[in-house]
N, C-alpha and C positions, 0 to 999 in steps of 0.2 A: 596161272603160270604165264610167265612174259618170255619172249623170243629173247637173245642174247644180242642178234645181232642189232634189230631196229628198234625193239622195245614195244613192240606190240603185245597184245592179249592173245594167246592162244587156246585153241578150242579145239576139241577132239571130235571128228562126226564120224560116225558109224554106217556105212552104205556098200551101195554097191559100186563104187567110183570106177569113171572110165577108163576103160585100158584092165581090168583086172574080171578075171570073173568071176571071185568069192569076194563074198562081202568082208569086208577091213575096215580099219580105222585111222583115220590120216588126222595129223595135224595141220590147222591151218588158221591165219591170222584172223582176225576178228571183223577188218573190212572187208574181208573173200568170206565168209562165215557163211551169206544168206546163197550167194551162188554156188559153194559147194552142199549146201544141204539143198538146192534143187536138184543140182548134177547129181548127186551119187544117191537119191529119194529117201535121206537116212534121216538119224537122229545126232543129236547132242549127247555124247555120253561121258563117265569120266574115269578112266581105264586106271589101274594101279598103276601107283607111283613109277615104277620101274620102266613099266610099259612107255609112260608117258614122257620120259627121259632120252630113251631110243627115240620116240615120234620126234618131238624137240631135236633133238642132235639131225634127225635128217632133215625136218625143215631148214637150220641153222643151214648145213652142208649144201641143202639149196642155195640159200642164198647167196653162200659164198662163191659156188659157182657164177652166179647169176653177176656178182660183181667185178669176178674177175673177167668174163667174157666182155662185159662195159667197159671194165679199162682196159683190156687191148683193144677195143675198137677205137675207145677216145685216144691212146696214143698213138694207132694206125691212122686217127684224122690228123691228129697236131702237126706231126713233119707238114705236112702238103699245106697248111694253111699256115706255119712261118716262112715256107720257101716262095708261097705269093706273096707274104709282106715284104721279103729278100730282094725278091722282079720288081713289085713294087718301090721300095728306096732306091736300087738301083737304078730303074728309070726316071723316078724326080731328079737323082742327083747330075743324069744325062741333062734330064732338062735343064735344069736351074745353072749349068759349066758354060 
């Protein structure tokens, strides 16, 4: 199964992950695969389809978080870095008069 939003491989592990205190089963991408089967001491496993669909949707909803919280911050940078190129032209054009 591939993620929707990056196109990664997704993997079901089965543990005890942190922050929870019965063992569950999270989705997660295929590059985080080896760090979350150390974190949570579990296995690879491959839960009914249905199940797996629920996982997926909340990784997915992760990320979309995760994206949106980046572009507000990249557009909370953008103003402040046209308004120095703005100081900027306006002081060569002082210069240059």
């Amino acid at each position: 199964m591939e993620c929707r939003i990056c196109n990664q491989r997704i993997s079901f592990v089965k543990g005890s992950h942190p922050g929870r205190k019965r063992k569950s089963t999270r989705a997660v991408h295929e590059s985080e695969l080896t760090e979350a089967l150390a974190q949570a001491n579990g296995e690879v496993v491959t839960p009914h389809p249905g199940v797996q669909r629920k996982l997926r949707q909340e990784l997915e909803g992760k990320h979309r978080r995760e994206q949106q919280v980046l572009g507000e911050t990249q557009e909370a940078a953008a103003p402040s870095d046209s308004a120095d190129q703005s100081e900027g032209a306006e002081r060569y054009s002082k210069a240059t008069a």
